[in-house]
C-alpha positions as CSV (number, residue, x, y, z in Angstrom):
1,X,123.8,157.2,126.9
2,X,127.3,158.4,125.5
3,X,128.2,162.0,126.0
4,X,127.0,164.6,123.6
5,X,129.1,167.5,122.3
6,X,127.7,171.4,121.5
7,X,128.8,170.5,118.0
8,X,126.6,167.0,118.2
9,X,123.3,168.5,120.1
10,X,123.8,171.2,117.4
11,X,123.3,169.2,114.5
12,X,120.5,167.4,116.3
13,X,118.8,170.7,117.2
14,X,119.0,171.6,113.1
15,X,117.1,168.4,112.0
16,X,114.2,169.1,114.0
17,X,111.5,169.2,111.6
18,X,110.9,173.5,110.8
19,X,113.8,174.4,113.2
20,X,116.6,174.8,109.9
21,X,113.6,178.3,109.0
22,X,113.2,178.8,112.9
23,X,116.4,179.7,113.3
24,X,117.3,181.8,111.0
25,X,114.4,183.7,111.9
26,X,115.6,184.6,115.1
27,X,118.6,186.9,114.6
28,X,118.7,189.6,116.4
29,X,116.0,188.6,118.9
30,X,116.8,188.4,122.7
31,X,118.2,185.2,123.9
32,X,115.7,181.8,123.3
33,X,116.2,178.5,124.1
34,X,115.2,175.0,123.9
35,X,113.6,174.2,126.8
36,X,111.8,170.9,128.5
37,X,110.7,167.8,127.2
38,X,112.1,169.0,123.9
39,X,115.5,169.0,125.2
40,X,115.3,165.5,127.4
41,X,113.8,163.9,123.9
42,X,117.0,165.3,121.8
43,X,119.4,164.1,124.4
44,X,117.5,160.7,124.5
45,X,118.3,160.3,120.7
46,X,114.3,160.8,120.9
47,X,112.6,163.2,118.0
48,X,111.4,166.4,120.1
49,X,107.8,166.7,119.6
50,X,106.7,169.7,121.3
51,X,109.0,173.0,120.7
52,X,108.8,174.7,123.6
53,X,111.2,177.8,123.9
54,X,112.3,180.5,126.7
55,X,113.0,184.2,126.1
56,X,115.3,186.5,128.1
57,X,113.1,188.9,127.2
58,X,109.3,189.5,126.0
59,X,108.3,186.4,125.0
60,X,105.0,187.8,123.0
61,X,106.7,190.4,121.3
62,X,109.5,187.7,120.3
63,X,106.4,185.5,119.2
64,X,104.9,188.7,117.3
65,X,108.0,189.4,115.6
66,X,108.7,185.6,114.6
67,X,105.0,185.7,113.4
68,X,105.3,188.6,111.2
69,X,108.9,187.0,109.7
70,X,107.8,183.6,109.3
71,X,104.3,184.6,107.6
72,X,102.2,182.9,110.3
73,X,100.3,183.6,113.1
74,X,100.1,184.4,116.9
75,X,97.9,183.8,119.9
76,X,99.0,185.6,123.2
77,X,98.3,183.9,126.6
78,X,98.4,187.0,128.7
79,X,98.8,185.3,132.5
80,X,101.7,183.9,132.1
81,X,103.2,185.7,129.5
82,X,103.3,183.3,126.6
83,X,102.2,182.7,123.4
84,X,102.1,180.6,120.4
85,X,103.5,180.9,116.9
86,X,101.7,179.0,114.5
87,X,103.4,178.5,110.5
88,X,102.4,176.2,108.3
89,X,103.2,173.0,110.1
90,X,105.1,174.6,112.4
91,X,104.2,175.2,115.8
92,X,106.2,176.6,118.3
93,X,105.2,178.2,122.0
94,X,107.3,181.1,123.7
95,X,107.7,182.0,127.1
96,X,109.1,184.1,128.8
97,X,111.9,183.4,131.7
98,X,110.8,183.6,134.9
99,X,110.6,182.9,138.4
100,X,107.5,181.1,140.2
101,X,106.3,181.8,143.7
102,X,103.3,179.2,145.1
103,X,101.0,181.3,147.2
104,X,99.6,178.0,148.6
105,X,100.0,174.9,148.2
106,X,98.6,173.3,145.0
107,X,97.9,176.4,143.8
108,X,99.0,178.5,140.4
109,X,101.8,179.8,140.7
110,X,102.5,183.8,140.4
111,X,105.1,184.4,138.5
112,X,107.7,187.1,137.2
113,X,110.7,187.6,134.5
114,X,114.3,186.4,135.9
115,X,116.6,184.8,134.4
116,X,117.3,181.5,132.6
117,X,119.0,179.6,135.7
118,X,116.0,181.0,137.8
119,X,113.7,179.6,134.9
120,X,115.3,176.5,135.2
121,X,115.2,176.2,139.1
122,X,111.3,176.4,139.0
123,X,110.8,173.4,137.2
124,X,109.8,169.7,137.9
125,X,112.4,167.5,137.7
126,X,116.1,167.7,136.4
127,X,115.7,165.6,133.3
128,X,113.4,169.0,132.8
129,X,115.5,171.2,133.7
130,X,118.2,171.7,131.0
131,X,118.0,174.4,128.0
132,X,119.8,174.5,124.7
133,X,120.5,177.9,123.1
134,X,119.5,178.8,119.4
135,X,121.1,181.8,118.7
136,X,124.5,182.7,117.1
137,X,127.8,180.9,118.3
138,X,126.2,179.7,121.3
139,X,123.9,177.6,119.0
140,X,123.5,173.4,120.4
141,X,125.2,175.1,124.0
142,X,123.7,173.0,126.5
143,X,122.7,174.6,130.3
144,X,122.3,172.1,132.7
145,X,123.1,173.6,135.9
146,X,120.9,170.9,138.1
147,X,123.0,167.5,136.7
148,X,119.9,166.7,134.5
149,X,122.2,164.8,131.7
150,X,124.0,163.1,134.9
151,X,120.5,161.7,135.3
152,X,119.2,161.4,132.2
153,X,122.5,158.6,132.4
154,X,121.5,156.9,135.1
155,X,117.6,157.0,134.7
156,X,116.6,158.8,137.6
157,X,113.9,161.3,138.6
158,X,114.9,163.9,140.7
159,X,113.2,166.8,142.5
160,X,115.1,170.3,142.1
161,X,114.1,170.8,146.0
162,X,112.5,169.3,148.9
163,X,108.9,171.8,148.3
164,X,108.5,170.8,144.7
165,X,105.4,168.2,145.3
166,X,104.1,170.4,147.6
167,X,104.0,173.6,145.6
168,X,102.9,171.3,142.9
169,X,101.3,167.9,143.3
170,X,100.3,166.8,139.7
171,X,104.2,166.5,139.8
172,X,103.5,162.9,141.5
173,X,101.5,162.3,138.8
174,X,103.6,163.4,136.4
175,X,107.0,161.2,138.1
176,X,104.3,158.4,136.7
177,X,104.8,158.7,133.6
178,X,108.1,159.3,132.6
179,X,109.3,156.7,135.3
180,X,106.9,154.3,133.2
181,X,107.6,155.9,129.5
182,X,111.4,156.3,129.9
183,X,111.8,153.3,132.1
184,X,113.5,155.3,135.0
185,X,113.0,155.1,138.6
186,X,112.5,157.8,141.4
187,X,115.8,158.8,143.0
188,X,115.4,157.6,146.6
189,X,115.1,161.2,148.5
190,X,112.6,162.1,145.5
191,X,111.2,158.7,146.0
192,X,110.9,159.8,150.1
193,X,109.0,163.5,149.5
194,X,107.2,161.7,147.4
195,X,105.5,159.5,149.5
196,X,105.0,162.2,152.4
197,X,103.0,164.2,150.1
198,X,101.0,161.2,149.4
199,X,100.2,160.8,152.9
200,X,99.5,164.2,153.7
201,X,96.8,163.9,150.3
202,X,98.3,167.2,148.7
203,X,96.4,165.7,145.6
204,X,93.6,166.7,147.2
205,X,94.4,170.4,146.9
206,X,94.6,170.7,143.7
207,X,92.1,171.6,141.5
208,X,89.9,168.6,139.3
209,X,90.8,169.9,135.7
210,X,94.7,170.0,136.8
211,X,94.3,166.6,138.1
212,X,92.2,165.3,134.8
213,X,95.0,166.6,132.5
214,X,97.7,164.4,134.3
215,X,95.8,161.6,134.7
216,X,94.4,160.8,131.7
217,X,97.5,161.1,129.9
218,X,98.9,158.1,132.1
219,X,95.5,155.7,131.0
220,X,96.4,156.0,127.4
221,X,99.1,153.9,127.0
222,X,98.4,150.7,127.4
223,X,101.8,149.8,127.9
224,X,102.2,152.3,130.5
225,X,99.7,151.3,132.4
226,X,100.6,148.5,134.3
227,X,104.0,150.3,135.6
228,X,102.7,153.6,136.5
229,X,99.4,151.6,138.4
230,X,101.8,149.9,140.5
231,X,103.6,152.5,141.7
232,X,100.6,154.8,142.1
233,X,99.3,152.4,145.0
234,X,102.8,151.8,146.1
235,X,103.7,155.2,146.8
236,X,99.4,155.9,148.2
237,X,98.8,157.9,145.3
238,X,95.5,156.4,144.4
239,X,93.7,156.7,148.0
240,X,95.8,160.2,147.6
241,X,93.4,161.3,145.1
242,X,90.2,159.6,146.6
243,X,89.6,156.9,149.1
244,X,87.5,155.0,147.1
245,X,90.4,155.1,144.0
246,X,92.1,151.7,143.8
247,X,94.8,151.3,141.7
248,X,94.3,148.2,140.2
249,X,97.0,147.6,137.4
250,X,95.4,144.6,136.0
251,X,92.2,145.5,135.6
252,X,93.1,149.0,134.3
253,X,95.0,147.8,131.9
254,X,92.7,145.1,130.6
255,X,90.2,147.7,130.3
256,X,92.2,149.8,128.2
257,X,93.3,146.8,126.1
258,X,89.3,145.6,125.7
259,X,88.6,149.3,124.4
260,X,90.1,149.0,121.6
261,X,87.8,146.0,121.1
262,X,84.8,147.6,121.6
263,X,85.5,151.0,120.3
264,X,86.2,152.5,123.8
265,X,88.3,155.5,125.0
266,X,90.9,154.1,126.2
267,X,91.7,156.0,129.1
268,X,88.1,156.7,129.9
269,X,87.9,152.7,130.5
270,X,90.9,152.7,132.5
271,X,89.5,155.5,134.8
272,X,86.3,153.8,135.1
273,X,88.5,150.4,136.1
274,X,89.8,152.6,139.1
275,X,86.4,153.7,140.2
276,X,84.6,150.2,139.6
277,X,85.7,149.3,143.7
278,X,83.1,151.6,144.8
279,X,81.8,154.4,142.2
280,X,79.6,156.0,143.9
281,X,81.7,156.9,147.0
282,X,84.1,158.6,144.2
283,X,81.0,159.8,141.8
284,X,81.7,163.6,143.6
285,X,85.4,163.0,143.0
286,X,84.2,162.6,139.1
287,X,82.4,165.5,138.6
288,X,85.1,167.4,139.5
289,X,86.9,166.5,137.5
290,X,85.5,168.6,134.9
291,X,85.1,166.5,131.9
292,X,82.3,166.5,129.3
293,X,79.3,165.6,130.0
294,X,78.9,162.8,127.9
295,X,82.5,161.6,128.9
296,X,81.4,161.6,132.7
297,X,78.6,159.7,132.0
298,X,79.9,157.0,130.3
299,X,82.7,157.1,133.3
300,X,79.9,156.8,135.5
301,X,77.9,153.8,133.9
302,X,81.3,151.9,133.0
303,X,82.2,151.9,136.8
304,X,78.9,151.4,138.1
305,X,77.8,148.5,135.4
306,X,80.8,146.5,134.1
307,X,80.4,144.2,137.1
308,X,77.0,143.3,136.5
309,X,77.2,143.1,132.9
310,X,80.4,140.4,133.1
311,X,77.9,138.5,135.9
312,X,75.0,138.4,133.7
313,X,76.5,137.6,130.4
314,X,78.0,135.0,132.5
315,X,75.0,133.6,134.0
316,X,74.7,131.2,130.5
317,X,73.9,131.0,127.0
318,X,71.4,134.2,126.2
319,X,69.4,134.7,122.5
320,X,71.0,137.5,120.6
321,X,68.4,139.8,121.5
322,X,68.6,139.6,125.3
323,X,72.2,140.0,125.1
324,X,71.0,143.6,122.9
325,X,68.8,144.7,125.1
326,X,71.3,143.8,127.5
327,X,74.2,145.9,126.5
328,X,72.6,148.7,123.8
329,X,71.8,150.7,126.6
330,X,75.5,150.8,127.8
331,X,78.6,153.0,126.6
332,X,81.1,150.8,125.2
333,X,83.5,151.7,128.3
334,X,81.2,149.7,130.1
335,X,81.9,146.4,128.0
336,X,85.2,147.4,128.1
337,X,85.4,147.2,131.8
338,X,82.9,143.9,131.9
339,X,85.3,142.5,129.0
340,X,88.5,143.6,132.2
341,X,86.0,142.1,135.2
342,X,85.8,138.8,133.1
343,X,82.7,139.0,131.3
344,X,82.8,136.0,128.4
345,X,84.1,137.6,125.1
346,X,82.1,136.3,122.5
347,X,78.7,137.3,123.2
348,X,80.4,141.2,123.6
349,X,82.4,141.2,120.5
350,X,79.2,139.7,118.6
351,X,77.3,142.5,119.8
352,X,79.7,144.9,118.7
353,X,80.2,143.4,115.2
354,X,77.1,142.2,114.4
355,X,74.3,143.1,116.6
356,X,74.6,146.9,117.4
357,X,74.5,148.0,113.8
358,X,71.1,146.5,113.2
359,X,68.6,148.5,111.8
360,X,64.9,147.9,111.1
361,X,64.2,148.6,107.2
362,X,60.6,150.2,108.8
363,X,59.4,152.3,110.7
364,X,56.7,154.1,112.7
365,X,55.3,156.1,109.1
366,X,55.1,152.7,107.4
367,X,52.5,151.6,110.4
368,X,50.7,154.3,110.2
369,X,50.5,154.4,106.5
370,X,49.2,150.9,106.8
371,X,46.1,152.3,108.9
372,X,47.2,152.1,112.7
373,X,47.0,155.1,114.5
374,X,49.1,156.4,116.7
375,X,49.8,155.0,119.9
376,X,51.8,152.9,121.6
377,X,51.2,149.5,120.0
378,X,53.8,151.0,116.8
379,X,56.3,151.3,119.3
380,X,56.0,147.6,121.3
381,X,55.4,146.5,117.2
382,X,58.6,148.2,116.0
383,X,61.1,146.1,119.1
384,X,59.0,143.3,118.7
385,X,60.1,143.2,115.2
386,X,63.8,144.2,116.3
387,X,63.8,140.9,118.6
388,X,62.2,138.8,116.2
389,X,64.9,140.1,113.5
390,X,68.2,139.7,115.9
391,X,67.2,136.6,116.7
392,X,67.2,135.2,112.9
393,X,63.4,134.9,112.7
394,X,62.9,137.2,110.4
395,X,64.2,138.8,107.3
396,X,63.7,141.7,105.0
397,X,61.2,144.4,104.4
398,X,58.2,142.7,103.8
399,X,58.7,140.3,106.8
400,X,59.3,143.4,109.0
401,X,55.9,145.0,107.6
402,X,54.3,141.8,107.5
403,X,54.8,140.9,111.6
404,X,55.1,144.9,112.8
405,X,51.5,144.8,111.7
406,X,50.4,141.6,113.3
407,X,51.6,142.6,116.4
408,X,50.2,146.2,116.2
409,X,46.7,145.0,115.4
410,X,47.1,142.3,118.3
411,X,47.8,145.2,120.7
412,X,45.0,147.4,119.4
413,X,42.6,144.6,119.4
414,X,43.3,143.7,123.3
415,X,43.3,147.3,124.1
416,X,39.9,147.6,123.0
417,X,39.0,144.1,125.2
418,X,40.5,146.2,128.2
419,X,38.6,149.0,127.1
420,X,34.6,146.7,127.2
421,X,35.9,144.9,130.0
422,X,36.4,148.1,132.5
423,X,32.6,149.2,131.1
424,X,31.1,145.9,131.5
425,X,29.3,146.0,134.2
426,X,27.2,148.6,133.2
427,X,26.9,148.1,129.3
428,X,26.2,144.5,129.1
429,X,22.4,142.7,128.5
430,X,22.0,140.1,131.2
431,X,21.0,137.0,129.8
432,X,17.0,135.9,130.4
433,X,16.1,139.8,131.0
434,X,14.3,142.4,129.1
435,X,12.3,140.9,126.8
436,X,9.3,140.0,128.1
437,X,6.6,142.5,130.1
């Protein structure tokens, strides 16, 4: 990475998209900077996705004020004095400066206003640490009193100080993905701390949701996974987290890859593909967590199913509808995660294509219309019909109506056999009796 000038970074700070009308907006507010990922990306020669700036100053009445100027909108986030402004498409969040003090490990930090060097100090890593300013003749200045350009040069990840994983452990997490996204490595003392924390399972103090929105981040991308997997069980980040966790880069991956086959969340897939060793010694680690319902569930089956399916579908050559009744029960992460444990690909993707969208042209009302009451011969008529249909047997309305009634009136009939044949005893003429005094 060649060395960039103030008059260089300025120019690149200016062709952010919105940031020509953001900054002639700020005059005469207190100092604000470019902070973060934003400024890493710009250095990078990467477009800066996320504006994130820093305030010497109140950050909401700066975010008020830039509201009111730039016709848009504002929503404060009282805890940590911040807020976001929100202009056409435009987004931008504001903090204010401050300092950070961890009450206990893995917990949220209380913080105060200080300045920008103190603002700086509290964060993750040095590639993170740097700030560009926006205002007046000091606009494109770069503040990078940690070495975070040095590097940014040289593709490390470094710590600011010796308590950072311990005041915040999703930082691990984090070192994950932007050694696998920028292709950087752990600077060896950072690389050290890092694996103490692992082994003293400061994961573990840190609440579910915090743990969720690192994680998941890191199963999205498929080409991140393998990478950041590895070095998750190199460094015991994985048993870190939970016991039962294995980091399996392979089969994460492959699950993530077979998603978009299937029509799977990727990263929900993945996470199953960690949990599949042993689900239900992590299923309490899941729940907390704290994802939707719906998303835990599928989590859940994924893990606890994709091994059987890939054995069954396996076994040999099934009809069409056992291999529906089979998998329509199942959330595609599971077939994902069979399609990763080696589950043949065919039958799956023929499912998915061709066999899950099938629908039945009748239904229950066009029994009943037909004179069969209700009960539960329409229902074992109506997946009768279903098999009979996915299996190529059948075709078309009539057919449907034709057979659905067949089989209802076959049920009915031998329910009413079942019916005589539990009175029979007492009901029936014996033969040779009764007519003759």
């Amino acid at each position: 990475m060649r060395r960039v000038s103030t008059e260089d970074l300025r120019e690149r700070v200016r062709r952010i998209p919105g940031m020509e009308r953001l900054l002639a907006e700020l005059a005469g507010l207190p100092p604000t900077y470019l902070v973060g990922g934003a400024v890493r990306d710009l250095l990078l020669g990467s477009e800066a996705l996320d504006l994130d700036l820093a305030v010497e100053g109140d950050a909401r009445a700066v975010a008020r004020e830039l509201a009111r100027r730039l016709g848009g909108d504002v929503v404060q986030h009282d805890r940590f004095g911040t807020a976001t402004v929100r202009a056409g498409d435009l987004t931008v969040d504001l903090a204010t400066t401050r300092r950070e003090r961890y009450p206990r490990p893995g917990a949220l930090p209380e913080v105060e206003p200080a300045s920008l060097a103190e603002d700086l100090r509290r964060r993750d890593f040095t590639i993170n640490a740097m700030a560009v300013a926006l205002r007046g003749d000091e606009l494109g200045h770069l503040h990078d009193p940690f070495g975070g350009l040095e590097d940014l040069r040289r593709g490390l990840i470094r710590v600011l100080h010796d308590q950072s994983f311990i005041d915040d452990p999703t930082r691990l997490l984090r070192a994950l993905r932007y050694e696998s996204r920028l292709g950087f490595a752990l600077e060896p003392e950072t690389e050290r701390l890092a694996r103490e924390a692992a082994a003293r399972s400061v994961l573990r103090l840190v609440s579910g949701p915090r743990v969720r929105d690192e994680l998941l981040p890191l199963l999205e991308e498929i080409e991140l996974i393998p990478r950041a997997l590895r070095r998750m069980r190199e460094l015991g980040l994985d048993r870190s987290l939970h016991p039962a966790l294995t980091a399996d880069p392979q089969l994460a991956a492959d699950a993530a890859l077979a998603a978009d086959v299937v029509g799977a969340s990727r990263r929900l897939s993945a996470l199953a593909a960690l949990l599949a060793r042993d689900p239900e010694a992590a299923r309490e680690w899941l729940e907390e967590l704290g994802l939707r319902a719906p998303e835990r569930e599928a989590v859940q089956r994924a893990a606890r199913h994709g091994r059987q399916l890939a054995t069954l579908l396996g076994i040999g050559e099934l009809r069409p509808s056992q291999v529906y009744e089979l998998l329509a029960p199942e959330p595609p992460e599971a077939l994902a995660v069979a399609l990763a444990l080696g589950a043949p690909q065919r039958p799956i993707v023929d499912f998915v294509e061709r066999l899950r969208p099938v629908r039945l042209e009748i239904g229950g009302e066009d029994l009943r219309a037909a004179g069969i009451p209700e009960s539960p011969a329409i229902g074992a008529a109506l997946r009768e019909v279903l098999r009979r249909k996915l299996d190529g047997e059948i075709s078309g309305r009539e057919d449907e109506l034709r057979l659905a009634l067949e089989v209802a009136r076959r049920a009915q009939e031998a329910g009413a056999h079942e019916r005589q044949r539990g009175m029979g005893g007492e009901s029936e003429t014996v033969p040779g009796e009764g007519g003759d005094e």
